[in-house]
C-alpha positions as CSV (number, residue, x, y, z in Angstrom):
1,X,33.7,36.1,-37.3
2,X,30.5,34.6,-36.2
3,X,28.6,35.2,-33.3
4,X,27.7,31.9,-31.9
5,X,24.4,32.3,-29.3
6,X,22.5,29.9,-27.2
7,X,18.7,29.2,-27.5
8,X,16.9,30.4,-24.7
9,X,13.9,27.6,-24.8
10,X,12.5,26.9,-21.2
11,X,8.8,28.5,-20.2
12,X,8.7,29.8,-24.0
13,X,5.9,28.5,-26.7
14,X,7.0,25.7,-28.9
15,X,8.7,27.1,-32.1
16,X,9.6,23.9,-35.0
17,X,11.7,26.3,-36.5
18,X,13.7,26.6,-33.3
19,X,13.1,23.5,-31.2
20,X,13.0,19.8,-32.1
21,X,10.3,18.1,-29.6
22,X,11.2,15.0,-28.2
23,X,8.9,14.2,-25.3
24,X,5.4,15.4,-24.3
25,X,5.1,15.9,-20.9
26,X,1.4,16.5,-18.6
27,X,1.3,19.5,-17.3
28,X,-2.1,21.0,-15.5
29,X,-0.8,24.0,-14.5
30,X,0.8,24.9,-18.4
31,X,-0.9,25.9,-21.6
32,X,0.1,23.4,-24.3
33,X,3.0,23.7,-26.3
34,X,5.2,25.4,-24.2
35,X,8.6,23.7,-23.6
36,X,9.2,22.3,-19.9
37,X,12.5,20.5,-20.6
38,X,15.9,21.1,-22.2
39,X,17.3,17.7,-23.3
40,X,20.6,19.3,-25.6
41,X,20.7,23.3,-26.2
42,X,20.2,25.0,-29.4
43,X,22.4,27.1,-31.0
44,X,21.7,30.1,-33.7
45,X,24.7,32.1,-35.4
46,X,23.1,35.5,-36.5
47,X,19.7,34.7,-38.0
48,X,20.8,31.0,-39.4
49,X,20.0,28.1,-37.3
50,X,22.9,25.8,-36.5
51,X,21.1,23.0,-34.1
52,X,17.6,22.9,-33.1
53,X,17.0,22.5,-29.3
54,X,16.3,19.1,-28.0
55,X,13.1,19.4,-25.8
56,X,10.3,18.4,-23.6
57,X,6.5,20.0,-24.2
58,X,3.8,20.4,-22.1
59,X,0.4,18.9,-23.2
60,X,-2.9,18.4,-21.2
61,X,-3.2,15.1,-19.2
62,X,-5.9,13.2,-20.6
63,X,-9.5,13.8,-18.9
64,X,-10.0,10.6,-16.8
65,X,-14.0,11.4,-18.4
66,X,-12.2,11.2,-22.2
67,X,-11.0,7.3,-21.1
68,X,-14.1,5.9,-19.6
69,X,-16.0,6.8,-22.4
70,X,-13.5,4.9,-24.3
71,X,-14.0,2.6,-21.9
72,X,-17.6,2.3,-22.2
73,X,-17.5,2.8,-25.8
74,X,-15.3,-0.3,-26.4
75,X,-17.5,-2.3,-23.7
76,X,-20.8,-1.2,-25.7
77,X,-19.3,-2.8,-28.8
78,X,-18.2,-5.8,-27.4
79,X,-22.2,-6.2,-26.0
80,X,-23.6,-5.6,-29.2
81,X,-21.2,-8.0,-31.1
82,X,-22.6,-10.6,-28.3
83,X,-26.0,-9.8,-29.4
84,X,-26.0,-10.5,-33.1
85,X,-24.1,-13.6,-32.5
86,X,-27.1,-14.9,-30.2
């Protein structure tokens, strides 16, 4: 008969051949990609993937730098619209 064994995902890299992502989460203090939450275990019989683990990843919060350029970016554009309507 088969032999039916859970996916151990937590604290390990991101694998899509493994793991179906279906959250980011910010994390500083983790390299990207690695999986922080398990919403539904995985299961694998042998070498054959029976259901993908459900699961949060870690990604880098963005820089608060990153969104007031975007910030000033969008205000710049706005100013320069104002310009060639005067």
């Amino acid at each position: 008969m088969g032999f039916i064994t859970k996916i151990d995902s937590l604290d390990k890299k991101f694998d899509p051949n493994l793991h179906q992502a279906m959250m980011e989460i910010e994390n500083n203090d983790l390299d990207e990609g690695v999986v922080v939450q398990e919403i539904q275990t995985g299961y694998m019989m042998h070498d054959r993937l029976l259901r993908p683990a459900m699961v949060g990843v870690s990604k880098k919060p963005q820089k608060a730098t990153e969104v007031e350029s975007e910030k000033e970016l969008k205000s710049d554009n706005q100013d320069s619209e104002k310009e060639t309507k005067n």
